[in-house]
C-alpha positions in Angstrom: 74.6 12.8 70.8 71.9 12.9 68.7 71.6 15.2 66.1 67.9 15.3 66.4 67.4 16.7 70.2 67.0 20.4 71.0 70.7 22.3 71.1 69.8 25.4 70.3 69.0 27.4 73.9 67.8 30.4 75.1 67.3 32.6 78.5 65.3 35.2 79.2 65.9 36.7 82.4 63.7 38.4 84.7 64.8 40.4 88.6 68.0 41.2 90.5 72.2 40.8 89.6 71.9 37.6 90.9 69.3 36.1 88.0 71.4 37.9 86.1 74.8 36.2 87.2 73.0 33.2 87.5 71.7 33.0 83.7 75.4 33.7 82.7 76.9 30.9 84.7 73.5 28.6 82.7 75.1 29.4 79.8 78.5 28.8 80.5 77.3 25.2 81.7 75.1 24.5 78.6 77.9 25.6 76.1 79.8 22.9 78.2 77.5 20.1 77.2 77.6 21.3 73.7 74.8 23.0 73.3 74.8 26.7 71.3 72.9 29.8 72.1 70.2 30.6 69.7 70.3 34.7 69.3 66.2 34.8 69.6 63.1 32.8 71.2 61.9 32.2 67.8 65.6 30.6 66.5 65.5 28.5 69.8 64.6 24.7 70.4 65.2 25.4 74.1 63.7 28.6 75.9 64.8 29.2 79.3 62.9 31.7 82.0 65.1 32.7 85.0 62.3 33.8 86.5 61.8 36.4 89.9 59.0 36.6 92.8 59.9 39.1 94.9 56.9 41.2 93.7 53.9 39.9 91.9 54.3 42.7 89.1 57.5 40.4 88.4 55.3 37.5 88.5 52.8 38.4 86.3 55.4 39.3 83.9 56.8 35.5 83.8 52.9 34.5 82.9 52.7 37.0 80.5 55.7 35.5 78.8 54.7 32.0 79.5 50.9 32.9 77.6 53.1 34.1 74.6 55.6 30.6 74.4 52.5 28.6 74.9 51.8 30.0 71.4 55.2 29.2 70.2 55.2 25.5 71.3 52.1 25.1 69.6 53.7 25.8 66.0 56.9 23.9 67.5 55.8 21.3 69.2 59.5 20.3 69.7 60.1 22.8 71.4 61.3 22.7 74.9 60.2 25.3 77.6 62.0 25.6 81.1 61.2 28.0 83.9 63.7 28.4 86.9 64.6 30.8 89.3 62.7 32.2 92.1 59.2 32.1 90.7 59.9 28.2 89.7 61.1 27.5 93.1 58.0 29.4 95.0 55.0 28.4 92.7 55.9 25.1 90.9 52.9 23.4 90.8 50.8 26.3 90.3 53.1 26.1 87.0 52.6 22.9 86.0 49.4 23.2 86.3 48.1 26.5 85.0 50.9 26.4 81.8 50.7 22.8 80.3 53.7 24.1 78.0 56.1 23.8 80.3 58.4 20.9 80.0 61.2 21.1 83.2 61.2 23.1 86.3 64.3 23.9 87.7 64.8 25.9 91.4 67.7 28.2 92.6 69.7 25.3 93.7 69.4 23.6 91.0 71.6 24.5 88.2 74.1 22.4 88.0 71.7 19.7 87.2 70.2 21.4 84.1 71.5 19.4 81.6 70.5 16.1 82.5 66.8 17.8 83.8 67.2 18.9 79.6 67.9 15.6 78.9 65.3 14.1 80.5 62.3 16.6 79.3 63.9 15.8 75.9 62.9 12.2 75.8 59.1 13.3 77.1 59.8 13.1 81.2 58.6 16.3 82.6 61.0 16.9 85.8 60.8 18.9 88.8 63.9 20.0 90.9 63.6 22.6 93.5 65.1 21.6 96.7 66.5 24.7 97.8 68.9 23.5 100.4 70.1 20.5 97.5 73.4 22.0 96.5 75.3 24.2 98.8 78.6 23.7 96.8 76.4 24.6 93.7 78.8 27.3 91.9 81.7 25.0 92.7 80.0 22.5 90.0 79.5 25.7 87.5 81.4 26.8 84.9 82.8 30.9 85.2 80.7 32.5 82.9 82.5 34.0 79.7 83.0 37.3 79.5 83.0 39.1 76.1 85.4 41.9 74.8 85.2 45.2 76.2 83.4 44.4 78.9 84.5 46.1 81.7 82.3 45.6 85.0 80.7 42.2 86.2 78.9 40.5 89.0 80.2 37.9 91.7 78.0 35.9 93.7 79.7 35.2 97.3 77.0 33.8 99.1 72.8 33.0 98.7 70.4 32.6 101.3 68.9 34.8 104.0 67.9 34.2 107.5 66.5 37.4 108.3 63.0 36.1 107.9 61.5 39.8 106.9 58.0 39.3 107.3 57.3 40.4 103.7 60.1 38.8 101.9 59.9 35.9 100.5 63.8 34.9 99.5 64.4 32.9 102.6 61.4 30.4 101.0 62.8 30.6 97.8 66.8 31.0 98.1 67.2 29.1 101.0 68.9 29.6 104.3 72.5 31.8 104.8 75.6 30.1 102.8 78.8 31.6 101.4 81.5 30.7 98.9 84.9 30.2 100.5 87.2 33.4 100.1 89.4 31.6 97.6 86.8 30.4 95.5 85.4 33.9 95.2 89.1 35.1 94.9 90.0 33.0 92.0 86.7 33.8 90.3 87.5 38.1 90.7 91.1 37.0 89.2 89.9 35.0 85.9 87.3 38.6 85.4 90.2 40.9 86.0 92.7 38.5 83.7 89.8 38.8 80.7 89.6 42.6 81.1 87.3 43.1 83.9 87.9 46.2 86.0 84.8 46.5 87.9 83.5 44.0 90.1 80.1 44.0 91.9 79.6 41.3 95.1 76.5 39.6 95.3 74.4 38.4 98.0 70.5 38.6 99.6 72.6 39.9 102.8 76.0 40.4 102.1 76.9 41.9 105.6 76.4 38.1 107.0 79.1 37.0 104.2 81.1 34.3 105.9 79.7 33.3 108.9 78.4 29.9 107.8 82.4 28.7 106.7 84.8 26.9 109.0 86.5 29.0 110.4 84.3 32.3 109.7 85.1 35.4 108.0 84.1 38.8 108.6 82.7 40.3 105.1 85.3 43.6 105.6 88.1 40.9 105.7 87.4 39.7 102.3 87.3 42.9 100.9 90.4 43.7 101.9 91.8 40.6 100.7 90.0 41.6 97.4 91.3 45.2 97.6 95.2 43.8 96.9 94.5 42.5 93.8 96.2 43.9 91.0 94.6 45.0 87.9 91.1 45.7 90.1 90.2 49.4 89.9 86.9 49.2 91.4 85.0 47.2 93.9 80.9 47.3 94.9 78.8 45.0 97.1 74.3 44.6 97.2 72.4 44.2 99.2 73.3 45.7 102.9 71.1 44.1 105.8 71.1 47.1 107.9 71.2 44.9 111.0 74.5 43.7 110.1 76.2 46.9 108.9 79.3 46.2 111.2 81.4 49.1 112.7 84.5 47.0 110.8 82.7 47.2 107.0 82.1 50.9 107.7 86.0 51.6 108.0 86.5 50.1 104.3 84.9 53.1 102.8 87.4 54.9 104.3 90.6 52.2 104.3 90.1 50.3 100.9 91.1 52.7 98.1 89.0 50.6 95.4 86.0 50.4 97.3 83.8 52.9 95.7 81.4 55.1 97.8 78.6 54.0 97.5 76.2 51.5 99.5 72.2 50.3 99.2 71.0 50.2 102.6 67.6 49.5 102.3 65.5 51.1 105.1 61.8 49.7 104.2 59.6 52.0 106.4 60.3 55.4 108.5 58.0 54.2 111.5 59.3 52.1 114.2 56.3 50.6 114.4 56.2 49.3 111.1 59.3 48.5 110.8 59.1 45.9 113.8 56.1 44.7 112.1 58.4 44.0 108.9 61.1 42.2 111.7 63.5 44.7 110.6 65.4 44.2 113.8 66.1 48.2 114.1 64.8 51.5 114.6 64.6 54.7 112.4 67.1 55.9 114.9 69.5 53.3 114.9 69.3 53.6 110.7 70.2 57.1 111.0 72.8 56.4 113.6 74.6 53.7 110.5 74.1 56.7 108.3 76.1 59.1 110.2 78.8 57.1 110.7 79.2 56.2 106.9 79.4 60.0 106.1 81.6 60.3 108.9 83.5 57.7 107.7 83.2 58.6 103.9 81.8 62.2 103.6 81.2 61.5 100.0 79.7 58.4 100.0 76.4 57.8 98.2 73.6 56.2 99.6 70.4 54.4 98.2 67.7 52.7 99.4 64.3 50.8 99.5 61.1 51.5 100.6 57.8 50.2 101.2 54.7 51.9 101.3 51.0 50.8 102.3 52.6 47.9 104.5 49.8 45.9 106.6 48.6 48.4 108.9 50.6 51.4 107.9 48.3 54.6 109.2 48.6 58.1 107.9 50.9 58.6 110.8 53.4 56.0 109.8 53.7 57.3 106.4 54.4 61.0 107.1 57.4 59.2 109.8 58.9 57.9 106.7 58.2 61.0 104.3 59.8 62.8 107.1 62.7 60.8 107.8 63.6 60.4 103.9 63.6 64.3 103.7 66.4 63.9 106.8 68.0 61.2 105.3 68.8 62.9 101.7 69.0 59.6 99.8 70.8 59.6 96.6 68.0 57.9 94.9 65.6 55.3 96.3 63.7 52.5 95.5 60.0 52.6 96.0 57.5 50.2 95.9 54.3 49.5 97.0 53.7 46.6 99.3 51.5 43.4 97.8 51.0 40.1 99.2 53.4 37.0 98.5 51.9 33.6 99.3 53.5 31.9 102.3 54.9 35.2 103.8 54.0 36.4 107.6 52.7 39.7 106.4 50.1 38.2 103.3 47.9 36.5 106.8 48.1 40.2 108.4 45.5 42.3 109.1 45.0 46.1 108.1 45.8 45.7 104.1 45.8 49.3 102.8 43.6 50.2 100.0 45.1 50.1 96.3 44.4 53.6 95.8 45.8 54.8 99.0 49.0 53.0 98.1 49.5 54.0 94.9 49.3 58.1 96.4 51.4 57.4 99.0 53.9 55.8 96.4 53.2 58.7 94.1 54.3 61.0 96.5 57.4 59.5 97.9 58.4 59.2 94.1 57.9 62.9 93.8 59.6 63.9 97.2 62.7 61.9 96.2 62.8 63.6 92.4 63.7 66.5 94.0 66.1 65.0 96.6 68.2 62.9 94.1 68.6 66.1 91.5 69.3 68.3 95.1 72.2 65.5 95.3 73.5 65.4 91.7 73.7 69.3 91.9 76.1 69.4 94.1 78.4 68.2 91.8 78.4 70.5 88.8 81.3 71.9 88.7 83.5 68.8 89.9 85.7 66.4 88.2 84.6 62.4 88.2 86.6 59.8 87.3 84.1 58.1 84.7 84.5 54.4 84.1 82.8 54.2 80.6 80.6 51.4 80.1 79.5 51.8 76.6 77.1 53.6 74.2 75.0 56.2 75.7 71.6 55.5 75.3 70.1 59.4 75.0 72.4 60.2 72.5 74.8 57.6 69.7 77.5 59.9 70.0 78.3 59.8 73.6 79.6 57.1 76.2 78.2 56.0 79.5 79.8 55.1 82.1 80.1 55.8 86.2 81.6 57.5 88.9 82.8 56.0 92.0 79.7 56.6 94.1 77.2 54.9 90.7 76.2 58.3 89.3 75.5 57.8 85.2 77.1 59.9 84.0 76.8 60.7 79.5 79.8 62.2 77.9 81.2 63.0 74.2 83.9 60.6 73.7 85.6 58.0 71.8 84.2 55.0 71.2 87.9 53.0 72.3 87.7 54.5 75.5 85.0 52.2 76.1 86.3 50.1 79.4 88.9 52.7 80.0 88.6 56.2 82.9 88.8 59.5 82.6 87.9 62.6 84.3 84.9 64.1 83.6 83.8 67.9 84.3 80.3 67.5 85.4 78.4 70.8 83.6 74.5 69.8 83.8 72.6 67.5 86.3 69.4 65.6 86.4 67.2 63.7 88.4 69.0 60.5 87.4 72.1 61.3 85.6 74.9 63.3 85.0 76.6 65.0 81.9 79.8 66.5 81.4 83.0 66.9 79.1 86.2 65.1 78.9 88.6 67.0 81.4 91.7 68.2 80.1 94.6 69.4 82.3 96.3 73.0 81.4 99.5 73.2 80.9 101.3 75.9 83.5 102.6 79.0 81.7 
């Protein structure tokens, strides 16, 4: 190889788990082929964006970073810039054309081929790959990630994809249509984390509720948990995102079957209003959520539950919004997500009619934030007084003294302790709440006289 082409790489990140997951398994492939991970953008010959377009705020952070490496470059002109990841796959030419800088464009689908698109841009060939349906058998061709000491929770991608066609959303453009890994592959994977100290494991997907039906023969999602469930050394097991649509009667008995299934699910909602919601293509009702909501508590009284919502969607009237202020109020969310709707190019809604004003938006948002404040820190009250079993995670950031880590239903929780029990749990009494954390002391049993 020669010594004179960029080695040095590295990856920003920007969005969900998956970018996240995906950026590792990068890595992973890259150190492969021999190249090394610079610690900084600066130190790099190679600067990778994983890049997210869910929401245009994302977006226009990706083109903020791009305006600051197009300065970089031009001290380095050596210097190789990639963008990939949802943004890349959505907007490429808009790329190419509006940031000269960049050098190789690479789409969800196609990681694998990074090196040789590296190659390539190295000997002056600017490349774009962003097939989306191009690999289906993509982390098959991946390296596992490598997973550092102490770490003690990680992600696993089981499937990509959504056919759900929200009319909002733009991941079925961008990740493709519905596939899953085969339950051994994702097996195997969970076993090589749990044999380098992982005892955590969060399951990816856009709509992990539809795991498995695109394999011969299929599988139900709730089967592979429980296959998952058996394995030793595993002390806890989470799943995003929930398609409400596809919450099956079967995955709601886990939370009350699978003993390392914690208690908590995202269901995101969107809207409150029927009518919005089948303007979204939700395929539901608010009453039909609520129904899915009942039986999980039924199911698993404890159980925490999240959420997303949209507010100012095409059309939404005064009426619609005070159906979903209400029905959050009924709900009592855990936390939720809230964001305000905006336009993505190439979805249904951005050709609808009835855009909301910014301003009205922005209140609307405002006051959903503020309703929920007091919902979540309603919620986390409830458990002064109780004992967690805290999994910490590492240093707390309030305070260098104290460990993070989480319950079983993905409260934060901050705690004096040790810094070796870092990746173990313990039980924690919970003495103070807040809106989006817990704190508590290390629980210590009494002795019987």
């Amino acid at each position: 190889m020669d010594a004179n082409k960029p080695r040095r790489y590295h990856i920003k990140t920007f969005g969900c788990q998956m970018n996240e997951y995906d950026s590792d398994r990068v890595a992973a492939l890259l150190e492969e082929h021999h190249f090394t991970r610079a610690e900084s953008a600066q130190s790099a010959d190679i600067i990778l964006l994983n890049t997210c377009s869910v929401r245009q705020k994302a977006a226009d952070k990706i083109y903020s970073e791009l305006g600051r490496l197009k300065k970089l470059k031009r001290d380095n002109p050596r210097l190789l810039i990639g963008v990939g990841g949802c943004l890349a796959q959505h907007e490429p030419a808009r790329l190419l054309k509006q940031f000269p800088c960049i050098d190789l464009i690479f789409g969800t689908q196609a990681l694998a081929r990074l090196p040789g698109l590296l190659h390539a841009a190295a000997a002056g060939t600017r490349s774009v790959d962003v097939d989306p349906d191009a690999c289906r058998t993509m982390y098959a061709r991946l390296p596992r990630p490598v997973i550092g000491p102490g770490r003690t929770s990680a992600f696993v991608s089981i499937m990509q994809g959504c056919n759900n066609y929200c009319t909002y959303c733009i991941v079925p453009y961008v990740r493709g249509t519905e596939w899953s890994r085969t339950p051994d592959e994702v097996l195997e994977e969970v076993r090589l984390l749990i044999d380098s100290g992982v005892r955590d494991i969060t399951l990816l997907g856009q709509n992990v509720n539809s795991y498995g039906k695109t394999l011969s023969p299929p599988i139900a999602f709730a089967e592979l948990l429980g296959r998952l469930n058996s394995l030793a050394g595993l002390a806890r097991l989470r799943f995003i995102t929930s398609h409400p649509r596809d919450l099956s009667d079967g995955l709601i008995a886990c939370f009350a079957g699978l003993d390392k299934l914690c208690e908590h699910i995202h269901l995101p909602l969107q809207s409150g209003s029927d009518r919005i919601l089948q303007a979204m293509n939700r395929s539901y009702t608010a009453a039909q959520y609520g129904a899915l909501i009942d039986k999980l508590r039924a199911a698993r009284p404890d159980i925490s539950i999240t959420s997303d919502i949209i507010v100012g969607f095409p059309g939404e009237t005064e009426q619609d919004f005070i159906n979903t202020r209400d029905f959050i109020a009924r709900i009592g969310f855990d936390d939720l997500f809230i964001f305000h709707y905006t336009d993505r190019e190439g979805t249904r809604a951005c050709r609808m009619p009835g855009k909301i004003d910014y301003a009205v938006k922005i209140q609307r948002l405002r006051e959903l934030n503020a309703l929920q404040r007091g919902i979540s820190r309603q919620r986390n009250e409830l458990l002064v007084g109780s004992i967690q079993e805290v999994l910490f995670e590492g240093p707390s950031s309030r305070n260098s003294a104290n460990l993070a880590g989480r319950t079983r239903s993905n409260k934060v929780v901050n705690c004096p302790a040790r810094q070796d029990m870092q990746g173990r749990t313990a039980p924690v009494l919970i003495e103070k709440a807040g809106i989006h954390s817990l704190s508590g002391t290390l629980f210590q049993e009494q002795d019987s006289p």
